[in-house]
C-alpha positions in Angstrom: 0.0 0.0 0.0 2.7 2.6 0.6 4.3 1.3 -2.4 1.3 2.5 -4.3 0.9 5.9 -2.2 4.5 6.9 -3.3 3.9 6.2 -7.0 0.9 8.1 -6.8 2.6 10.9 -5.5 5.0 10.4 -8.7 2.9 10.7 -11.3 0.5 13.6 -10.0 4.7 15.5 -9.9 4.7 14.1 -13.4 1.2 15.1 -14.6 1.3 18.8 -13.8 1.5 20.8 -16.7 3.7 23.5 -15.4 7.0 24.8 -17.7 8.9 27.6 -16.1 10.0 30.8 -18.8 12.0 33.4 -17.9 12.1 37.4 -18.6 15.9 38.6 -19.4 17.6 41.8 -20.1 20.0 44.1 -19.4 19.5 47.7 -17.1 21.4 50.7 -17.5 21.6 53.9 -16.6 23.2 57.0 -18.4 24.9 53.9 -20.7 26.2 52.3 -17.9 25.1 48.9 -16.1 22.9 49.7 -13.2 23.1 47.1 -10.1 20.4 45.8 -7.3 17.1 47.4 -9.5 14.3 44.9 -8.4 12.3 43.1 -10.9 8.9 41.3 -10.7 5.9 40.6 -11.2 3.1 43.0 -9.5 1.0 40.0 -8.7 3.6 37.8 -6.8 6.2 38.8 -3.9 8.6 36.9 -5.3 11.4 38.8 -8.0 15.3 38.7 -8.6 17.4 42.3 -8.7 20.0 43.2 -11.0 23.5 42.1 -10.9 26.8 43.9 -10.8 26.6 44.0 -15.0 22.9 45.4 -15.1 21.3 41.7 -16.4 18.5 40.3 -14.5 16.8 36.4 -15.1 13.4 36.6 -14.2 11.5 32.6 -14.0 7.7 32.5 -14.7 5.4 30.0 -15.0 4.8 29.9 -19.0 1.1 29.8 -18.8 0.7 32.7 -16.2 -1.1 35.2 -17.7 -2.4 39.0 -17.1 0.2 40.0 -14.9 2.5 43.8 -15.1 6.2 43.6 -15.3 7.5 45.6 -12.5 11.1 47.3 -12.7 11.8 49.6 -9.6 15.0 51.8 -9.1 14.8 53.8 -5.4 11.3 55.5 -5.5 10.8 55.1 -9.2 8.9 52.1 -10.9 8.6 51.2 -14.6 5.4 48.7 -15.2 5.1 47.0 -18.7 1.9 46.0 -19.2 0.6 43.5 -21.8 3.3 41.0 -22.0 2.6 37.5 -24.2 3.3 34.9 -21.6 2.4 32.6 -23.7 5.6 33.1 -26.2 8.2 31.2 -23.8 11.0 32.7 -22.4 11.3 36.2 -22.9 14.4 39.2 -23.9 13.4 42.7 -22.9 17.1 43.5 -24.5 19.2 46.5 -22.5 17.3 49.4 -21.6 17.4 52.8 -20.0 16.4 53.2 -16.1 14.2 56.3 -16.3 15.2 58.9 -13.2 14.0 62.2 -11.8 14.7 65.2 -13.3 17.6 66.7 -11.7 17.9 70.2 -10.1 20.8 72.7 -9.0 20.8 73.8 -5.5 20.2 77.4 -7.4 17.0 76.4 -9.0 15.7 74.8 -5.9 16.0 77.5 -4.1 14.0 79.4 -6.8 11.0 76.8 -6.3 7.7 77.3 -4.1 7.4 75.4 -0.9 5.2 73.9 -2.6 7.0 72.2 -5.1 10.4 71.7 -2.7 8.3 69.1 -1.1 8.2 67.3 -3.7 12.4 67.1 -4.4 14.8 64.9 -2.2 18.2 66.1 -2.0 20.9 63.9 -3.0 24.6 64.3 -1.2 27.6 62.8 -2.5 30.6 62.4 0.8 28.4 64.7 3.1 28.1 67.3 0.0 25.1 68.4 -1.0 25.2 68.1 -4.9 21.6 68.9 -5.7 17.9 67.9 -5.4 15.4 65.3 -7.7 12.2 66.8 -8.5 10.1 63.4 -8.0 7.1 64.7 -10.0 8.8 64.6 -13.3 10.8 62.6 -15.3 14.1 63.9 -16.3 13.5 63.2 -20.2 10.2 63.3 -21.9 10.6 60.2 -23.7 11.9 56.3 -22.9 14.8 54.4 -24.3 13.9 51.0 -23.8 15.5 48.6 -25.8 15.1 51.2 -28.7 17.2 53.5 -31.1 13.2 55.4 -31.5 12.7 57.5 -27.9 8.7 56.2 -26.7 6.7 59.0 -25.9 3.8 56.9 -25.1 3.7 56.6 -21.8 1.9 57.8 -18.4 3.2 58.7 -15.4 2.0 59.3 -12.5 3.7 61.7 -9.9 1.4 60.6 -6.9 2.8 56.9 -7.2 5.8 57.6 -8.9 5.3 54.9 -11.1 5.5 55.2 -15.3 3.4 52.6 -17.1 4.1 51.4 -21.0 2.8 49.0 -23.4 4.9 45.6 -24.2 3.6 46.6 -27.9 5.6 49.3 -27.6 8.5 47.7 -26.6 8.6 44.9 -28.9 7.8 47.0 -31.8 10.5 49.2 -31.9 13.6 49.3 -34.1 
């Protein structure tokens, strides 16, 4: 009888139709490789970060589907929506970490209180070097995995979070 329990438990491992995919690529930033940015998927807790060269393996079940591509640098998140599951494993190719846009300790001083709430000053040794304005994007376009800059996109400053289509992406030259 246990004989027959263990086999059992055999074959229902063997009958599962589960194949594991993966999403690849490479992150950069400014045209350099850009280290420990988290990626996964916005309905699991589980996702990998970056390595020292920028490149990131991603494993997904291969029939998993309707789920958002999640790529998060410090407060800023990219989310590609729209992405074929279905096609096996997956190359999102190197791309181009969007940031904040950037701001002298001149200008910032020039902004309403308003508006300095929403910039966080970054420091190099101790030194104050300047502030990111996190309700907008330091370029009005993407480079994602393109030589064409992506203008279609929405962000939002509340969540700090810049969505894009897969369509997008993969359509590109």
């Amino acid at each position: 009888m246990k004989k027959l329990h263990y086999i059992l438990i055999i074959i229902s491992f063997g009958c599962t139709n589960t194949t594991f995919s993966q999403v690849s690529g490479k992150i950069l930033m400014d045209s350099m490789a850009l280290p420990g940015v988290t990626i996964k998927f916005k309905q699991s807790n589980e996702g990998v970060r970056s390595d020292f060269d920028g490149n990131f393996s991603l494993p997904f079940e291969s029939r998993a589907k309707n789920d958002v591509l999640v790529i998060s640098y410090i407060d800023l998140s990219l989310e590609i929506r729209n992405i074929d599951f279905n096609k096996g494993s997956i190359n999102i190719g190197s791309f181009e970490m969007p940031s904040f846009k950037y701001i002298s300790t001149e200008n910032y001083e020039k902004l309403s209180d308003v508006e300095k709430e929403n910039c966080h000053p970054t420091y190099c040794w101790g030194q104050l070097l300047g502030y990111y304005y996190t309700n907008k994007l330091e370029k009005e376009y993407l480079k994602l995995n393109c030589k064409e800059k992506i203008t279609e996109f929405e962000f939002n400053p509340n969540t700090k979070t810049i969505l894009v289509d897969w369509d997008l992406i993969k359509a590109c030259k």
